[in-house]
C-alpha positions as CSV (number, residue, x, y, z in Angstrom):
1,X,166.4,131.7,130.1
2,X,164.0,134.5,131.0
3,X,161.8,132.0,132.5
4,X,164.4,130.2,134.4
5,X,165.6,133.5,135.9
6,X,162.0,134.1,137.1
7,X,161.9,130.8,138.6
8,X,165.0,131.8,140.3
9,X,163.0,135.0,141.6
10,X,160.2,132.4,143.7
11,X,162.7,130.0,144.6
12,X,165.4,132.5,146.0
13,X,167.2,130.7,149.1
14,X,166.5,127.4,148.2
15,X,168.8,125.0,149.2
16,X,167.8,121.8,148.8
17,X,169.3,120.9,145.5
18,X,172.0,119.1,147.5
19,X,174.5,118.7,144.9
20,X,175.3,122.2,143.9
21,X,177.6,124.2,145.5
22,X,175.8,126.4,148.5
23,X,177.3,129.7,147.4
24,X,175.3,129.3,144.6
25,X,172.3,130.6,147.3
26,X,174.7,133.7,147.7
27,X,174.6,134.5,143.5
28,X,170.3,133.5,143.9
29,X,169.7,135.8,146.2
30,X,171.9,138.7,144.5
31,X,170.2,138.1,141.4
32,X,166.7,138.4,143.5
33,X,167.5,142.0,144.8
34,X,169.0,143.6,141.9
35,X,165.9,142.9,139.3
36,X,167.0,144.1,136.1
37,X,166.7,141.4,133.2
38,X,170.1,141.7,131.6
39,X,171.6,141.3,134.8
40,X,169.8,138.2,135.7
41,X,170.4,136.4,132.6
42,X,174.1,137.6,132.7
43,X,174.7,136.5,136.6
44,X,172.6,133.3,135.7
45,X,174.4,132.2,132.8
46,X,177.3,132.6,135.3
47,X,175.1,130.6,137.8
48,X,174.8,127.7,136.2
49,X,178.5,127.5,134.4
50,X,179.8,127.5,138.0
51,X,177.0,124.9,139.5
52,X,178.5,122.7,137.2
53,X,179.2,119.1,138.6
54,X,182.1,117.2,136.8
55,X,181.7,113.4,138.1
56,X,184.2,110.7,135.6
57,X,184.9,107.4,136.0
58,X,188.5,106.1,135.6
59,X,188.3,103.6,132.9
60,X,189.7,100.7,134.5
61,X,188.9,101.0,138.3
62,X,185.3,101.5,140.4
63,X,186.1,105.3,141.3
64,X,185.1,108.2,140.4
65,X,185.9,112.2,140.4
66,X,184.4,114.7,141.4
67,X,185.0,118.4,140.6
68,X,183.4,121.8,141.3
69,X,183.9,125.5,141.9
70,X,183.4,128.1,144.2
71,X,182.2,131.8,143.4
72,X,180.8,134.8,145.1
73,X,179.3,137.9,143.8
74,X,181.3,141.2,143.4
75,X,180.1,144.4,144.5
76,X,180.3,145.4,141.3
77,X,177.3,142.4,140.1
78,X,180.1,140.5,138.8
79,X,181.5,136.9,140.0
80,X,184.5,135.9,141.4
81,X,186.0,132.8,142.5
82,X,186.7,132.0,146.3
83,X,190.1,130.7,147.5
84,X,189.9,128.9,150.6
85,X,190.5,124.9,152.3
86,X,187.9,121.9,151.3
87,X,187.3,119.1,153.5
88,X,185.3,115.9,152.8
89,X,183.5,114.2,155.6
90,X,181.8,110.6,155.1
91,X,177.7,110.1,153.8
92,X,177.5,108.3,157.1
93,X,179.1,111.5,159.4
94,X,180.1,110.6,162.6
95,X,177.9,107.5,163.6
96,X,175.9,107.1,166.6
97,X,175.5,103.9,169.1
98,X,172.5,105.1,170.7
99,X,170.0,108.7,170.9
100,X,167.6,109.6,173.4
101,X,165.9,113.1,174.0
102,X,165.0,114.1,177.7
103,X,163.9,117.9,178.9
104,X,164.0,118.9,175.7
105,X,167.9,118.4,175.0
106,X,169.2,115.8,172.6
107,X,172.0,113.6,173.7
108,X,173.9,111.9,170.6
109,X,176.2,109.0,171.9
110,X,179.2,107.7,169.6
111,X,181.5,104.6,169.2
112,X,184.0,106.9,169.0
113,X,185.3,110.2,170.5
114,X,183.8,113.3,169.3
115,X,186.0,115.5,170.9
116,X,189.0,113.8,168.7
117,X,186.6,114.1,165.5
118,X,186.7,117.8,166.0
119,X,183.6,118.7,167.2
120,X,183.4,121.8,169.5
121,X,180.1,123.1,171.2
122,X,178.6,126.1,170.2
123,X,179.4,124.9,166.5
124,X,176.2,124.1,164.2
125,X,175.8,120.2,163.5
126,X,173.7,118.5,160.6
127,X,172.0,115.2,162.2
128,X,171.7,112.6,159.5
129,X,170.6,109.0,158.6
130,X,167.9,108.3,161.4
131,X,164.9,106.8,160.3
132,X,161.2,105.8,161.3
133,X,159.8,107.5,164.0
134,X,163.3,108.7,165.0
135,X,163.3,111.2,162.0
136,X,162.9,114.1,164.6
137,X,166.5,113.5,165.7
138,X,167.5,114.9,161.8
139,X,168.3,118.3,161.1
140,X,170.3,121.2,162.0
141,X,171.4,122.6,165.5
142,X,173.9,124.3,167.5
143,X,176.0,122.0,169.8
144,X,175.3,122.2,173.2
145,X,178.0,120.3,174.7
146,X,180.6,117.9,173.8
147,X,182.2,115.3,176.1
148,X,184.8,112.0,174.9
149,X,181.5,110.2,173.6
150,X,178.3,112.4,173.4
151,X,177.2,115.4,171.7
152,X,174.0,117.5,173.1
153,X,171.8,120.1,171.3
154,X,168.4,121.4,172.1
155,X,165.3,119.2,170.4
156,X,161.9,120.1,171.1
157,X,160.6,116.9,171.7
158,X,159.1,114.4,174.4
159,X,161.1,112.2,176.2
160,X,162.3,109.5,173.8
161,X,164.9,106.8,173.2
162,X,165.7,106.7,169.5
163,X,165.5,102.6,167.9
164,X,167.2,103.5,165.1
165,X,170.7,104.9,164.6
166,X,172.3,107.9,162.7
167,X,175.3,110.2,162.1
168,X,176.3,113.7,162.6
169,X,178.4,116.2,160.5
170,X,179.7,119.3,162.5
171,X,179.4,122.4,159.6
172,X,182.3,124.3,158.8
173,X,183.1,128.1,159.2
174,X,185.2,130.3,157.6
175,X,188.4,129.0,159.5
176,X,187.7,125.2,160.0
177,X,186.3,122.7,157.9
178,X,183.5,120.1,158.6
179,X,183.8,117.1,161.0
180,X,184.6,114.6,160.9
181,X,187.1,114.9,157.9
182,X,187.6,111.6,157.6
183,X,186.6,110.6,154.3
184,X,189.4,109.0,152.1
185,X,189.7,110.7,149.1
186,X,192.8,110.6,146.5
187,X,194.4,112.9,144.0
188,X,194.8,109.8,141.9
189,X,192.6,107.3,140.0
190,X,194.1,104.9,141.1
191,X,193.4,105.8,144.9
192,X,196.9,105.6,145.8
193,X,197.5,109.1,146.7
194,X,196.0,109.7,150.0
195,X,194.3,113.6,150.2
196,X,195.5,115.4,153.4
197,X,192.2,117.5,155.1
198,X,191.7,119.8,155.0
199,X,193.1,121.0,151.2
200,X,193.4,124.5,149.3
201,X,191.6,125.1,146.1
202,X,193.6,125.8,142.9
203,X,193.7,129.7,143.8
204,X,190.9,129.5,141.5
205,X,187.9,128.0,143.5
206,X,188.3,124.7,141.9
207,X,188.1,121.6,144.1
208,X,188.3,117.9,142.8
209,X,189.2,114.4,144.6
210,X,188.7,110.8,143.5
211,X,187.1,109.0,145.5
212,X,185.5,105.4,145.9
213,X,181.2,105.0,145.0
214,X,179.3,106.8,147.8
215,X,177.6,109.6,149.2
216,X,180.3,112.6,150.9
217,X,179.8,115.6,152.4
218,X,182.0,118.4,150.8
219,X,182.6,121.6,152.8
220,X,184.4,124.5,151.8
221,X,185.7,127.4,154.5
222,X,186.4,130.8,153.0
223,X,186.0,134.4,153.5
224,X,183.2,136.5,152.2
225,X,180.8,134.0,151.8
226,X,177.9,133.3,154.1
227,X,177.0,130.2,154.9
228,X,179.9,128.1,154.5
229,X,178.6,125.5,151.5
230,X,178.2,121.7,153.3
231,X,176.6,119.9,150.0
232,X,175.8,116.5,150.4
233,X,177.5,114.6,146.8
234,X,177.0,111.3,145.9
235,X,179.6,109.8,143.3
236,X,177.7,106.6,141.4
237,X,179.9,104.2,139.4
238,X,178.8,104.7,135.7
239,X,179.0,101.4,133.6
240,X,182.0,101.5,130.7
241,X,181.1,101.4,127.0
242,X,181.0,97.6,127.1
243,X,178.2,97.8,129.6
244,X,179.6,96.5,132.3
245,X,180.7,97.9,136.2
246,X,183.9,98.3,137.5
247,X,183.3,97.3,140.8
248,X,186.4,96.5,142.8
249,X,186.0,95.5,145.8
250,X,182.2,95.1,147.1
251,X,180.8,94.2,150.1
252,X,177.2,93.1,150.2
253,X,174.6,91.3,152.2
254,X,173.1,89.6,149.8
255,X,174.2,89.6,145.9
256,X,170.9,87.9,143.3
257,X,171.7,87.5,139.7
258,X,169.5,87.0,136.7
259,X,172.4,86.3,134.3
260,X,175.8,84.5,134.3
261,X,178.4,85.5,137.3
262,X,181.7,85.6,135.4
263,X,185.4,85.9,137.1
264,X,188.3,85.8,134.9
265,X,191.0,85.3,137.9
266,X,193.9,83.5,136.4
267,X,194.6,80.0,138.1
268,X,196.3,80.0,141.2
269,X,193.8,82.3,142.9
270,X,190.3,80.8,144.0
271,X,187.8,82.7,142.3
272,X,185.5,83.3,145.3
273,X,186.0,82.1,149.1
274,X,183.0,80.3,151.3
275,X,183.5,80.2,154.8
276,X,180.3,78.2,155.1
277,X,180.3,74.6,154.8
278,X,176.7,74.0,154.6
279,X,176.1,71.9,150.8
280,X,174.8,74.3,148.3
281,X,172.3,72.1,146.3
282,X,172.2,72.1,142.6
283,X,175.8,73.1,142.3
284,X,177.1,71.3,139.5
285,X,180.9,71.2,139.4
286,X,183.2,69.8,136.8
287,X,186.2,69.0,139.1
288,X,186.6,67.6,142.5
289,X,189.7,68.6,144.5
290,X,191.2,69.3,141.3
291,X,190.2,65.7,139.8
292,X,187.8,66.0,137.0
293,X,184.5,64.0,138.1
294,X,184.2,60.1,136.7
295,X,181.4,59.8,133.9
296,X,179.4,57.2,135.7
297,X,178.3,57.8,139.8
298,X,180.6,59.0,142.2
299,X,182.2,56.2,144.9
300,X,181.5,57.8,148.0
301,X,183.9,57.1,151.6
302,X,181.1,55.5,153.7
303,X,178.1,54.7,151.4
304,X,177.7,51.1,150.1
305,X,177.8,50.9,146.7
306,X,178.4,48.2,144.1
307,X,180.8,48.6,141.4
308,X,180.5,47.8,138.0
309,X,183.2,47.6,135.5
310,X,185.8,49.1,137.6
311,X,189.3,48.9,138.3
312,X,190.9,49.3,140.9
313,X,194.4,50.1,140.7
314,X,197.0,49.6,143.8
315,X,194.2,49.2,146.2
316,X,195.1,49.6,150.1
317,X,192.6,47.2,152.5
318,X,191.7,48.1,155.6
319,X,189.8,47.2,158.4
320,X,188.4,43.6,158.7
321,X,188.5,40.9,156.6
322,X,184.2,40.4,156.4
323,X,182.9,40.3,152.7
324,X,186.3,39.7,151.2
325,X,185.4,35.9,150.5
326,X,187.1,35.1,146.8
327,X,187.9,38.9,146.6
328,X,191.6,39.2,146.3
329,X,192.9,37.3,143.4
330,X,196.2,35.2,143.2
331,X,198.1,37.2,140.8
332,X,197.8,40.6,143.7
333,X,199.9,38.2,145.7
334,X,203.3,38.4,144.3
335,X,201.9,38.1,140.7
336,X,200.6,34.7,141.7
337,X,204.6,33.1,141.4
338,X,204.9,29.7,142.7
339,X,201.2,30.0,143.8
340,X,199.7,26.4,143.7
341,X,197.4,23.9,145.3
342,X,200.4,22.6,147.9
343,X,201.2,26.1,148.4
344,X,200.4,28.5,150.9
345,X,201.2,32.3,151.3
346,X,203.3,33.4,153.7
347,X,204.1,36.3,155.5
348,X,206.9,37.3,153.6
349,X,205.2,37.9,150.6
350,X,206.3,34.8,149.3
351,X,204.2,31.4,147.7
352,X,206.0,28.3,149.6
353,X,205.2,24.3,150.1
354,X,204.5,22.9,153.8
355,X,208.1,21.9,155.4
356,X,208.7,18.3,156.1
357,X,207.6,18.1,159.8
358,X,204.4,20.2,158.3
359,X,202.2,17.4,156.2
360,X,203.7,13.5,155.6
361,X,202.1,10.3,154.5
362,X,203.1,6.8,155.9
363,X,201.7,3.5,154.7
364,X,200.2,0.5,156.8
365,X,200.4,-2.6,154.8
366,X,198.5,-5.7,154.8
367,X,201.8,-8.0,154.8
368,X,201.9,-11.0,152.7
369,X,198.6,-12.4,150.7
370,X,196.0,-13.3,152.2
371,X,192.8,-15.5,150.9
372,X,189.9,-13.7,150.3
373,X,187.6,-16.3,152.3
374,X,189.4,-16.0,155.6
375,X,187.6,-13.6,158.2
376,X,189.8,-11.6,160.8
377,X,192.2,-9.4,161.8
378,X,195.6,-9.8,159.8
379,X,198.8,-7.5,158.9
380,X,201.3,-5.6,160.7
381,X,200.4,-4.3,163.7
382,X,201.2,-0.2,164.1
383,X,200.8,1.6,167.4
384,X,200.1,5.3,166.7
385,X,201.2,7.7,169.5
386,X,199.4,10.5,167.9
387,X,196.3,11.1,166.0
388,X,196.3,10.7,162.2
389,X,194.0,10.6,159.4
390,X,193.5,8.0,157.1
391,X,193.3,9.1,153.6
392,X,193.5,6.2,151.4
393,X,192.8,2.2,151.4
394,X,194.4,0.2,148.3
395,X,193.2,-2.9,147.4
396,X,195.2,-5.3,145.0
397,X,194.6,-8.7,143.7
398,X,197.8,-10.9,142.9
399,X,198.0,-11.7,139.0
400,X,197.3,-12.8,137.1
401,X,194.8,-15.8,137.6
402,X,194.0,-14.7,141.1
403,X,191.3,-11.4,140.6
404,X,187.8,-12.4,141.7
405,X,185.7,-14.0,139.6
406,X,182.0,-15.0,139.2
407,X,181.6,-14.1,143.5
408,X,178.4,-13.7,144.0
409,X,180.1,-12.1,147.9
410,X,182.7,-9.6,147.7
411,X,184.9,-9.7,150.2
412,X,184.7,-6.5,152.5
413,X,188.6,-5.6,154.0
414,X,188.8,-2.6,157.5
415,X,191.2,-0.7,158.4
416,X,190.5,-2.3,162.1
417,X,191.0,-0.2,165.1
418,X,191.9,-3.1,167.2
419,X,192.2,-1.5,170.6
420,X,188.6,0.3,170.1
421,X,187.5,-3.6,168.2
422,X,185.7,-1.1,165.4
423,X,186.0,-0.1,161.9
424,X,188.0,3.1,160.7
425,X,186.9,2.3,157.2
426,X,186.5,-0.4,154.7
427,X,187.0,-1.2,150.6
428,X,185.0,-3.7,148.9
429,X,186.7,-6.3,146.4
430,X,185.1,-6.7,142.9
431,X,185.1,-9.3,139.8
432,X,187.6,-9.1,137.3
433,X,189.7,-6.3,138.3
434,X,193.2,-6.0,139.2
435,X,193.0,-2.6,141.8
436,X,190.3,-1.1,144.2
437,X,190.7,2.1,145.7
438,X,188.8,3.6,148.3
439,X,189.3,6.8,146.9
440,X,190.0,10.0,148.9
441,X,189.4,9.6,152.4
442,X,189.8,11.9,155.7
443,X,189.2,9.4,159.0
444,X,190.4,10.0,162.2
445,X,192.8,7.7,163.8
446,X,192.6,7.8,167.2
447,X,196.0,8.7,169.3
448,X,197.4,5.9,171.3
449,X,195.4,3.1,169.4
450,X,196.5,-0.1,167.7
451,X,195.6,-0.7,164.2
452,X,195.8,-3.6,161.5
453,X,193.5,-5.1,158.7
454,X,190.3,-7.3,159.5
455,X,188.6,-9.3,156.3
456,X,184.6,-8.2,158.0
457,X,182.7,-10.2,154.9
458,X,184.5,-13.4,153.0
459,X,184.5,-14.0,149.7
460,X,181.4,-16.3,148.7
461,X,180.1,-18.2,145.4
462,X,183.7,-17.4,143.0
463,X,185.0,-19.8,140.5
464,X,188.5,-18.4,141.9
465,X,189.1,-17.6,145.5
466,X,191.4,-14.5,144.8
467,X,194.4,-13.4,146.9
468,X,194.9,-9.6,147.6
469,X,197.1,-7.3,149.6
470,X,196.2,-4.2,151.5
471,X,198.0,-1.1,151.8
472,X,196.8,1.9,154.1
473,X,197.6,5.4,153.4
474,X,197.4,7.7,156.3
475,X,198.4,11.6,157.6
């Protein structure tokens, strides 16, 4: 203690200690003209009981109190506390757009009015927060002049334009309070209870306010103490026992973590908003618009991708009909009902056969038998107005006793177009047989023609000339 109180004795008036009350130079410098021991151990004792800083964190939110108490020396060498009004101005004072020094006079120029701040010339002012080579701007001076968005005070200095910006704090007096007293401070932890500026003491000297994380200016105006205390306090969150912060609300530039980022929002509420829409890579999310993602790739909306094992259920086509080639089974259409091979789909959503005047057969027969050695044309004569297809020529021998045998030349029987004097198709007889058929058959008829039969090769070489008839099947 004794060495502390001589300590005090070389460091008498110093007031850099920015976070203990100012009148605590007042009780230094007492102690530094009365010397005797007992009464610097008994005034320091008092000293540092009322230097005393109180900072707690509410347990649940990211604020923080802040307490203290202001004393003065009796003429007696005692202490006693000060009544008097507190204000709180911001870390940031009243902040500057621009700062520029010419003829040796600092002008300040704000964003907002000074004037309406409170700030009155021939008032000290504490210059803060400019930085670099604009550091000679900071300090304290007595206001010049005031006007709705500058402030002027005499700077030593050459002419200069500052590149940097800054605040300033206007000190109190005994009857008016710092500037701007604009700092929001509550009487509640929860910060619900707004703190009208400026506000009295307890009649004690004590001052406390909650406050959000940050650095404030507190100032306290009072009589009988000289100069008014403006201490610069910064209220820091302090983790809880778990370890962790109680943030609230923060705004940052840019946020790095080492560790997990955790947020226990109950659903409903998005856990974090991004008003970018640039991708962020590696971001590896479970759901998808609410969908939890497929265990195999991802089906993209324009990439081309083949699938594998997939279903599709109650797919919508759009768009062109290219690469659908035996896509789209039957059974999508109407569950495949009535679908057959003399069928067609129509646009009803319905499986239906042609109609009558759709697709019809008609016959063109050979008449009665004929020999199988006779060449030329024979038969009915039919004269089609339109153009048909022949689909069929059916040979058939009269039996029994009459098939071809041992012909070493089978006959060859056309379909004869008779007004073009040409083949539309022929079917050749054969040896021991009762039928021959062309088979399937698709030969145009031409429109406005005549048609009958023509034998084109006889029979040669059988031990039985046969007889046959010809029928014609045509569309």
């Amino acid at each position: 203690m004794a060495e502390l109180a001589d300590a005090l004795d070389s460091k008498t008036g110093d007031a850099r200690a920015s976070n203990l009350p100012t009148d605590t130079q007042q009780t230094a410098q007492f102690i530094k003209n009365r010397k005797g021991r007992f009464l610097k151990r008994g005034l320091l004792c008092s000293f540092l009981l009322t230097a005393w800083l109180q900072i707690s964190q509410s347990p649940a939110c990211a604020q923080t109190r802040y307490d203290t108490q202001y004393i003065k020396p009796t003429t007696t060498g005692g202490l006693t506390a000060v009544s008097g009004l507190a204000t709180v101005c911001p870390g940031a004072g009243l902040a500057t757009t621009a700062a520029s020094v010419t003829a040796n006079v600092a002008t300040l120029t704000f964003g907002s009015n000074p004037i309406t701040a409170g700030f009155v010339a021939g008032r000290d002012v504490l210059v803060i927060n400019f930085t670099g080579s604009d550091t000679y701007f900071n300090g304290s001076f007595t206001i010049s002049t005031v006007t709705a968005s500058t402030i002027t005070y005499p700077l030593v200095h050459a002419n200069n334009s500052a590149s940097t910006t800054g605040g300033a704090i206007q000190k109190p007096t005994a009857a008016s309070g710092c500037s701007p007293a604009t700092a929001s401070i509550f009487s509640d932890k929860d910060l619900t209870i707004p703190i009208a500026q400026p506000f009295a003491d307890d009649g004690k000297g004590n001052v406390g306010f909650w406050g959000a994380p940050g650095i404030y200016y507190v100032a306290f105006s009072a009589s009988g103490i000289n100069p008014m205390p403006l201490n610069a306090v910064t209220l820091s969150v302090t983790p809880l026992v778990n370890g962790t912060l109680p943030l609230g609300a923060v705004t940052v530039t840019t946020l790095s973590a080492s560790g997990q980022i955790t947020s226990t929002v109950s659903t409903g509420t998005a856990p974090f908003v991004v008003a970018s829409t640039t991708v962020i890579p590696n971001l590896n999310a479970q759901l998808h618009g609410g969908k939890s993602a497929p265990s195999g790739n991802i089906v993209g909306d324009t990439d081309s991708q083949t699938l594998s094992s997939k279903t599709i259920s109650s797919p919508a086509f759009s768009g062109t009909a290219t690469g659908t080639a035996n896509f789209l089974p039957v059974t999508l259409l109407n569950s495949g009902t009535s679908a057959s091979s003399s069928t067609f789909w129509r646009g009803d959503g319905t499986w239906a056969a042609p109609g009558a005047s759709g697709v019809s057969e008609a016959l063109l027969e050979g008449g009665s038998t004929v020999l199988g050695s006779q060449v030329g044309e024979f038969g009915n004569m039919a004269f089609l107005v339109n153009s048909h297809t022949l689909t069929r020529l059916l040979l058939s021998y009269i039996a029994p006793g009459n098939q071809a045998n041992g012909c070493t030349t089978n006959m060859v029987v056309a379909l004869w177009d008779s007004s073009a004097g040409s083949s539309v198709s022929t079917v050749t007889g054969a040896n021991g047989v009762n039928f021959v058929d062309s088979g399937a058959l698709s030969v145009s008829m031409t429109a406005g023609h005549r048609f009958d039969f023509k034998i084109t090769t006889a029979e040669a070489g059988c031990g039985t000339i046969p007889n046959f008839q010809i029928v014609a099947t045509y569309q």
